[in-house]
C-alpha positions in Angstrom: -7.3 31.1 -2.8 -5.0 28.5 -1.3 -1.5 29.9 -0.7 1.8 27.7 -1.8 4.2 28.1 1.5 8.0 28.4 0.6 10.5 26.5 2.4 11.0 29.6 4.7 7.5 29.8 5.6 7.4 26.4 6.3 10.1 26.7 8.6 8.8 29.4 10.5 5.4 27.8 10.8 7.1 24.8 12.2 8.8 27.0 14.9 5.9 28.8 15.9 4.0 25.3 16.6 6.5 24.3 19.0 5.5 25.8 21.7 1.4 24.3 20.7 3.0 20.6 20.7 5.9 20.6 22.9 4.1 17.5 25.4 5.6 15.2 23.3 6.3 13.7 19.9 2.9 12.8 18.0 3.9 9.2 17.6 5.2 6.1 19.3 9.1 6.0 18.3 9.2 9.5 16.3 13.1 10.0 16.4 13.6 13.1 18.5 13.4 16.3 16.0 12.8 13.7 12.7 9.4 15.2 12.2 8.3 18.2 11.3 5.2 20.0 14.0 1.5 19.0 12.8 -0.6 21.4 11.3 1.6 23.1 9.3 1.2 22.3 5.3 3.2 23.3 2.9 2.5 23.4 -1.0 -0.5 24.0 -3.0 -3.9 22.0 -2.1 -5.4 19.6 -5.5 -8.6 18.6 -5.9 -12.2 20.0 -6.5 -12.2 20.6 -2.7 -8.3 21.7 -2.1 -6.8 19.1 0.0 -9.5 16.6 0.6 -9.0 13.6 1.1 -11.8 10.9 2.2 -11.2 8.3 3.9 -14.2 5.6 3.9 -13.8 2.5 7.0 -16.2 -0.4 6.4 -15.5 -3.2 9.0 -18.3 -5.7 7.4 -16.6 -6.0 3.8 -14.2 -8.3 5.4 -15.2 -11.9 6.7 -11.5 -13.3 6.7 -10.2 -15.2 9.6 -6.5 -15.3 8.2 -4.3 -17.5 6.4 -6.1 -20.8 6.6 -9.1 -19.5 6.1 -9.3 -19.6 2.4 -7.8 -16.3 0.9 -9.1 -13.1 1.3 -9.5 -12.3 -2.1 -12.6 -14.9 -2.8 -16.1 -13.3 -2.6 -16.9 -15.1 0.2 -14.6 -13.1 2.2 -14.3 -9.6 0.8 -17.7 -8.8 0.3 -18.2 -7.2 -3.4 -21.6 -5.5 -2.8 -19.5 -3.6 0.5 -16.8 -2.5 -1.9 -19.4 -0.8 -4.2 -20.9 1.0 -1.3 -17.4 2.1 -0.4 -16.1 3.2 -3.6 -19.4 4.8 -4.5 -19.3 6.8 -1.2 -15.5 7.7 -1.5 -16.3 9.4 -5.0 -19.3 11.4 -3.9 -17.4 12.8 -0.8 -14.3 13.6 -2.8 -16.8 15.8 -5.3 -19.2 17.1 -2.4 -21.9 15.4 -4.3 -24.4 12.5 -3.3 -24.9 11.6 -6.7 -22.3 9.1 -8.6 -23.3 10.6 -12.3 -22.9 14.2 -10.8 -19.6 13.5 -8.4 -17.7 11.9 -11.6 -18.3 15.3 -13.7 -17.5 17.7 -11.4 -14.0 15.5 -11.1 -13.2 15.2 -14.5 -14.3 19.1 -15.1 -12.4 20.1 -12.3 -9.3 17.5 -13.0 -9.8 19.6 -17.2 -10.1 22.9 -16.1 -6.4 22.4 -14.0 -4.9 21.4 -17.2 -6.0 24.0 -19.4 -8.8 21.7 -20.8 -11.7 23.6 -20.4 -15.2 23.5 -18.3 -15.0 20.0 -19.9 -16.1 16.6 -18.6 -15.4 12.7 -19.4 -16.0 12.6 -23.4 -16.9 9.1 -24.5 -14.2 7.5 -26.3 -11.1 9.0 -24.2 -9.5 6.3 -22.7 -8.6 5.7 -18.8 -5.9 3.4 -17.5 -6.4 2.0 -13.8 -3.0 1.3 -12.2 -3.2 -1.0 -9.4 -0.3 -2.1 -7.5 0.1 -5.7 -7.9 4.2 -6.5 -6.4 2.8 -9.6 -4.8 2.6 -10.9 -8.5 6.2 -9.4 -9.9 7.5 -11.6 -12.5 10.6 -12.1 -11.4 9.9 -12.9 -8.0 9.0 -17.0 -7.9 5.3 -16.2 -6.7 3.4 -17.0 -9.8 4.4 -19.8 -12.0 5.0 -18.0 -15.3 3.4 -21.6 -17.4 0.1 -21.9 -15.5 -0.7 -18.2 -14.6 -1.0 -19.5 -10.5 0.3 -18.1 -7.6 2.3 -21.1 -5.7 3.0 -17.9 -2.7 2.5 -15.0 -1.4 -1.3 -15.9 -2.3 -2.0 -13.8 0.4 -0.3 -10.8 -0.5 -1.9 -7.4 -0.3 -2.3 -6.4 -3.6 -5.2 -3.8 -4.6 -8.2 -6.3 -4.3 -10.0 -7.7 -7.2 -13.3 -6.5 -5.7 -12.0 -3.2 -5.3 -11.3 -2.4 -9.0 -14.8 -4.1 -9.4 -16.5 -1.6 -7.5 -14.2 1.0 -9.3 -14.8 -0.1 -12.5 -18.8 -0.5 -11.8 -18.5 3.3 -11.3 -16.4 4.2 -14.5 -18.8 2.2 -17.0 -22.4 2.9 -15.2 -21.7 6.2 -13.5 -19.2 8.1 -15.5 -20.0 6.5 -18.9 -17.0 5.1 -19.8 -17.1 2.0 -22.1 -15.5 -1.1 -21.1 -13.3 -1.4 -24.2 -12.0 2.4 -23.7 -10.2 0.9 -19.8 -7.1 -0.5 -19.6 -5.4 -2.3 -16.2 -2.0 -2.6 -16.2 1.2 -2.7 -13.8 4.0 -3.3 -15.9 6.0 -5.6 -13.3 2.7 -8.1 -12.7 1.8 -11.4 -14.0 -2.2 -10.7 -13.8 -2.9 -14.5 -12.3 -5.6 -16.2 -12.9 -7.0 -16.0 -9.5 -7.8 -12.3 -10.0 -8.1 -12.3 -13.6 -11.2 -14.4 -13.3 -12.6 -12.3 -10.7 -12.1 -9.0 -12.8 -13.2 -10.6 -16.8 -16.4 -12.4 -15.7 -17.5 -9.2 -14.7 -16.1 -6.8 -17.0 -14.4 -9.1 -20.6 -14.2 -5.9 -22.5 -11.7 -4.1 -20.4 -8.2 -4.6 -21.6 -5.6 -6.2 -19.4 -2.0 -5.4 -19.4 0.9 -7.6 -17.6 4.4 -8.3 -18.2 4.2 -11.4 -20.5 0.9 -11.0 -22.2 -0.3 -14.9 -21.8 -3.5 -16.9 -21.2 -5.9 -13.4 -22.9 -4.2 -10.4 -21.2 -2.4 -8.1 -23.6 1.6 -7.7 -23.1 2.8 -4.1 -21.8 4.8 -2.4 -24.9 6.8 1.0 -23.9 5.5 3.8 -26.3 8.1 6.8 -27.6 7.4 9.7 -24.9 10.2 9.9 -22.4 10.9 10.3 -19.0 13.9 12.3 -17.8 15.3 12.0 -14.0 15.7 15.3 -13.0 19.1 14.5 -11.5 20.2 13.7 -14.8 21.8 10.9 -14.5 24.8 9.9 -17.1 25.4 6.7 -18.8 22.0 4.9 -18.4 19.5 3.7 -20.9 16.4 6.3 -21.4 13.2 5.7 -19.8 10.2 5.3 -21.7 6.5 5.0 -20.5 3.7 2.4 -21.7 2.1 2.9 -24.8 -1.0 2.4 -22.8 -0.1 5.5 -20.5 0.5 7.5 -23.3 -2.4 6.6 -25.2 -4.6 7.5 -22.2 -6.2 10.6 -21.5 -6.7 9.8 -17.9 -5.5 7.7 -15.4 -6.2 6.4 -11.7 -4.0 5.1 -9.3 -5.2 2.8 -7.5 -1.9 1.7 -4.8 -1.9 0.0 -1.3 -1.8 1.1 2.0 1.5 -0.6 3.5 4.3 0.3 5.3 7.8 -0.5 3.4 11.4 -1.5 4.9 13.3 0.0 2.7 11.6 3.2 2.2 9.8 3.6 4.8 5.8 3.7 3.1 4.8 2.6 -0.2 1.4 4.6 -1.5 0.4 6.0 -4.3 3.5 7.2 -5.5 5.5 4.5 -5.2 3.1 2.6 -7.1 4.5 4.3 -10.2 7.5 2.3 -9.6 5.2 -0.2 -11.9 4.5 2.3 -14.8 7.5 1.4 -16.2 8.4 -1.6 -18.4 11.4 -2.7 -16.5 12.3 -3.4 -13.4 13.1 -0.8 -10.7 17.2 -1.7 -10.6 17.2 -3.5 -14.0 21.3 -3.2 -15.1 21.6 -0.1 -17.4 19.1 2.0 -16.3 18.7 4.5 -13.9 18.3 3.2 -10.0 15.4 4.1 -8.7 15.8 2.3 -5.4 18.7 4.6 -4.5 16.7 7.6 -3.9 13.7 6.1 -2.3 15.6 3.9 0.4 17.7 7.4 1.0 17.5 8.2 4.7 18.6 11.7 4.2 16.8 15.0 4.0 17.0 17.7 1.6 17.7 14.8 -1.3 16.7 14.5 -4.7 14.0 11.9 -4.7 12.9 10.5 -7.8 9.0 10.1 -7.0 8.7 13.7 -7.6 9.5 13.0 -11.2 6.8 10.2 -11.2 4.3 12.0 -9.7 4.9 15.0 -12.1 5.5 13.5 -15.0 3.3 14.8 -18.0 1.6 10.9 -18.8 2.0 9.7 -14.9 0.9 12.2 -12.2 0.0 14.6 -14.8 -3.2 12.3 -16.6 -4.2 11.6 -12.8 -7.8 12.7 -12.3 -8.5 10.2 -8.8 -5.9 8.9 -6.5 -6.8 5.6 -4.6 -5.7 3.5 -1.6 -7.2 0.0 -0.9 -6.8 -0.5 2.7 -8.9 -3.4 3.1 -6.0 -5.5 4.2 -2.7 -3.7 5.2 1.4 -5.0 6.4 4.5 -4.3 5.7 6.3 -4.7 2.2 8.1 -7.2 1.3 8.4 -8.9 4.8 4.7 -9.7 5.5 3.5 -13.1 3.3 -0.1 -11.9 4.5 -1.5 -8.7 5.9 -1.7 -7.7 9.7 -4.6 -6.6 11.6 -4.6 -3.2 13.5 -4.9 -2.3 17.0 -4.7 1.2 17.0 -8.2 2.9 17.0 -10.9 2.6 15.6 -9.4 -0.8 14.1 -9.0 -2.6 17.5 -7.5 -5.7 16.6 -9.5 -6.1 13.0 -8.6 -5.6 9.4 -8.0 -2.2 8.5 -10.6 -2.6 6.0 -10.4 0.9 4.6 -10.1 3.2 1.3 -8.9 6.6 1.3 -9.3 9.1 -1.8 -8.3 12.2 -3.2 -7.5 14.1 -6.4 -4.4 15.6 -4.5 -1.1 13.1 -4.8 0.9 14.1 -2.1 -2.2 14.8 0.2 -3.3 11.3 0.1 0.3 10.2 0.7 0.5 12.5 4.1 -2.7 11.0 5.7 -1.9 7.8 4.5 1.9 8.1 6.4 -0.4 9.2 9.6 -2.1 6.1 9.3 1.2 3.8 9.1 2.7 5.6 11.7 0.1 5.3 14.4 0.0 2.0 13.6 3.4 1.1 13.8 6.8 2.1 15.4 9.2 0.8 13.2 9.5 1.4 9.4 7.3 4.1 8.6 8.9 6.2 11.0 12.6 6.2 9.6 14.4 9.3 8.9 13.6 10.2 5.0 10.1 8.2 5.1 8.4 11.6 4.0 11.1 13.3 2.4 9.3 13.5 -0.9 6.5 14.2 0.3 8.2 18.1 1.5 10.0 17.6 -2.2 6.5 17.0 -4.2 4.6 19.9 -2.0 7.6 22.3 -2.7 8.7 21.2 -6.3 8.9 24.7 -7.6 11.3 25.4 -4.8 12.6 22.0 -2.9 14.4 21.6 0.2 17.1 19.6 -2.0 17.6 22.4 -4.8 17.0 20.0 -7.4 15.2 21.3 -10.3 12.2 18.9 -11.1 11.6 18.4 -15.0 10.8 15.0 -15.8 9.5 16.3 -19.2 12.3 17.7 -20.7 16.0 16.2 -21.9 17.8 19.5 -20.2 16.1 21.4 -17.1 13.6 23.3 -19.5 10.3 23.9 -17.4 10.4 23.8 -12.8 7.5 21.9 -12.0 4.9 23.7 -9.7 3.9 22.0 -6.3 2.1 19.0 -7.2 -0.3 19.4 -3.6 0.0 20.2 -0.1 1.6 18.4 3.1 1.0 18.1 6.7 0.4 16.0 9.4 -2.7 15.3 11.7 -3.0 17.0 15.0 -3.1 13.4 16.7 -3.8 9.9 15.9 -7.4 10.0 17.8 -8.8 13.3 16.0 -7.3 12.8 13.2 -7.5 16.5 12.1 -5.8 18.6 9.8 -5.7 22.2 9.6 -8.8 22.6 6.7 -10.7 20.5 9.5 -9.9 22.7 11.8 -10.3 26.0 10.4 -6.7 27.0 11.2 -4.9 26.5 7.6 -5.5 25.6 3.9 -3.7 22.2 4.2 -5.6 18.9 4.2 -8.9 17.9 4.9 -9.9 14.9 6.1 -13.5 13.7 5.3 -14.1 10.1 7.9 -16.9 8.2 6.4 -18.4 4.8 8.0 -20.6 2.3 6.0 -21.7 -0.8 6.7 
């Protein structure tokens, strides 16, 4: 049985480490006692396999020489039949099961029997939204031109790919038998332009899509009735509501990017909740949410937790995904970077990582950033909610999480287990190494 680690234990665990680690910090430009040691998780482990997380690299399903070189989100240079193979082999290493059919039951069973549900699987007819994480598209940013549906910038943004839901949506409809006209996309904050849009409806018209404005055959976003309360109960602003699509659902995936962010450090799966509601982050009247998130203190109340446990967010999320194909840094980058740190050696990152554990994905995910770069993923308060998320029935801040409730009613419980990697060249946690029930990390290469 996987344990859930108080903030004591976690404490003491970090201590006893020292001594294991004390050669040196485990990255480039760690400030000098920001991190906590490696290998010591805290929280509960998710998933079918506790605190797995897969992470597939596929250096063929890019053929993208850079900006100049057409965009990288035509077929000619993300390879669609590469994102299948990837996809595919993400979901049958997440279930422990080499067959697609098989994997996707024992997901949804497992994701059903977590929430009181029963030894159930997918039932035809329940409907799944797909949340991709689509900022380079916001509507209020000048990138798309609201009459015409085109981007005039950031056309190289890295936004999930195109080919990427594709490959997931190939899966959903002939794997897990979900019928096009029972998925809905949708980021809230997006114009869906027509240079993905016609990517995503020749393939699959049935699905529904959801944007901001609703123009040119996608559906507008409408906010439904079911609340969402900030646990730090913030007075005087206007109540959150989530999509009527959300609430309608009885699943959801998230499907965010893997990028680094200036002002708060990383922006993953979590973050990309930030466009599951229909308004803008710092829109006048309601609640901040920048305020918390850009916070470069510890022991704070950080309002991701609420996201990620929210009963028709985190709480309908049965598979957590990050495209990696093409990674940089948020908002400063107009188009992605490649990596030098190993085993990317100067190419595209070109890689998707997987798990039905939120703030699991999220840890291995900030490993990633952080080996790759000095700078912004390493800020004090970068993982903060990360240590808030893993010990929401008992956080470092005090706050008590409730995001389903006007008046603190019901603590959430940990919503999944944190750590970090021994080192950026294993890239082992403590499941992979026998030594803990924390995060495992399944490496997969295709192509």
């Amino acid at each position: 049985m996987t344990h859930i680690f108080t903030r004591r234990t976690f404490l003491q665990h970090a201590a006893a480490a020292g001594g294991a680690v004390g050669l040196g910090r485990l990255w480039a430009g760690e400030p000098a006692g920001g991190e906590p040691q490696p290998l010591t998780p805290i929280g509960q482990a998710r998933g079918v396999h506790p605190g797995r997380v897969v992470w597939v690299h596929d250096p063929e399903v890019t053929d993208w020489e850079g900006p100049g070189d057409g965009h990288w989100y035509q077929d000619n240079h993300t390879k669609q039949d590469h994102a299948d193979q990837m996809v595919a082999r993400a979901v049958c290493d997440l279930a422990g099961d080499g067959t697609p059919r098989r994997a996707w039951d024992k997901l949804f069973r497992h994701f059903n029997l977590t929430r009181g549900k029963g030894d159930v699987g997918y039932r035809p007819g329940e409907k799944i939204v797909i949340k991709p994480n689509w900022v380079g598209m916001i509507w209020r940013e000048g990138a798309v031109d609201p009459e015409t549906y085109q981007l005039v910038k950031r056309q190289d943004y890295m936004n999930t790919a195109p080919q990427m839901i594709i490959a997931l949506l190939r899966q959903l409809v002939e794997a897990a038998g979900v019928a096009e006209s029972d998925i809905t996309i949708c980021d809230t904050l997006a114009y869906l332009v027509n240079e993905y849009y016609e990517i995503l409806h020749s393939d699959y018209p049935q699905v529904r899509y959801e944007d901001f404005a609703g123009r040119f055959g996608r559906i507008q976003v409408q906010s439904s009735t079911a609340p969402l309360y900030w646990s730090c109960r913030p007075a005087g602003v206007m109540q959150d509501y989530v999509p009527q699509c959300f609430a309608e659902s009885e699943y959801l995936i998230n499907f965010a990017n893997l990028k680094a962010h200036t002002g708060a450090g990383v922006t993953l799966c979590a973050k990309n909740h930030f466009g599951s509601l229909v308004r803008w982050p710092v829109q006048k009247g309601y609640f901040d949410m920048h305020r918390a998130s850009f916070s470069r203190g510890t022991q704070v109340y950080r309002e991701l937790v609420d996201l990620m446990g929210h009963a028709h967010l985190g709480g309908k999320t049965v598979l957590y995904l990050l495209d990696g194909l093409y990674s940089g840094k948020h908002p400063i980058d107009p188009a992605p970077r490649r990596w030098a740190s190993p085993p990317f050696d100067g190419q595209w990152a070109a890689s998707l990582l997987a798990s039905q554990d939120p703030v699991a994905i999220d840890s291995v995910a900030v490993d990633f950033l952080r080996a790759e770069w000095d700078d912004h993923p390493h800020r004090p308060g970068a993982d903060e909610y990360l240590h808030e998320a893993a010990l929401a029935h008992a956080p470092p801040s005090g706050t008590f999480y409730d995001p389903n409730h006007a008046t603190p009613e019901k603590r959430l419980a940990s919503l999944g287990v944190h750590e970090h990697w021994n080192n950026a060249l294993e890239k082992k946690y403590s499941r992979n190494l026998g030594s803990g029930e924390g995060i495992e990390l399944v490496s997969a290469r295709v192509g």
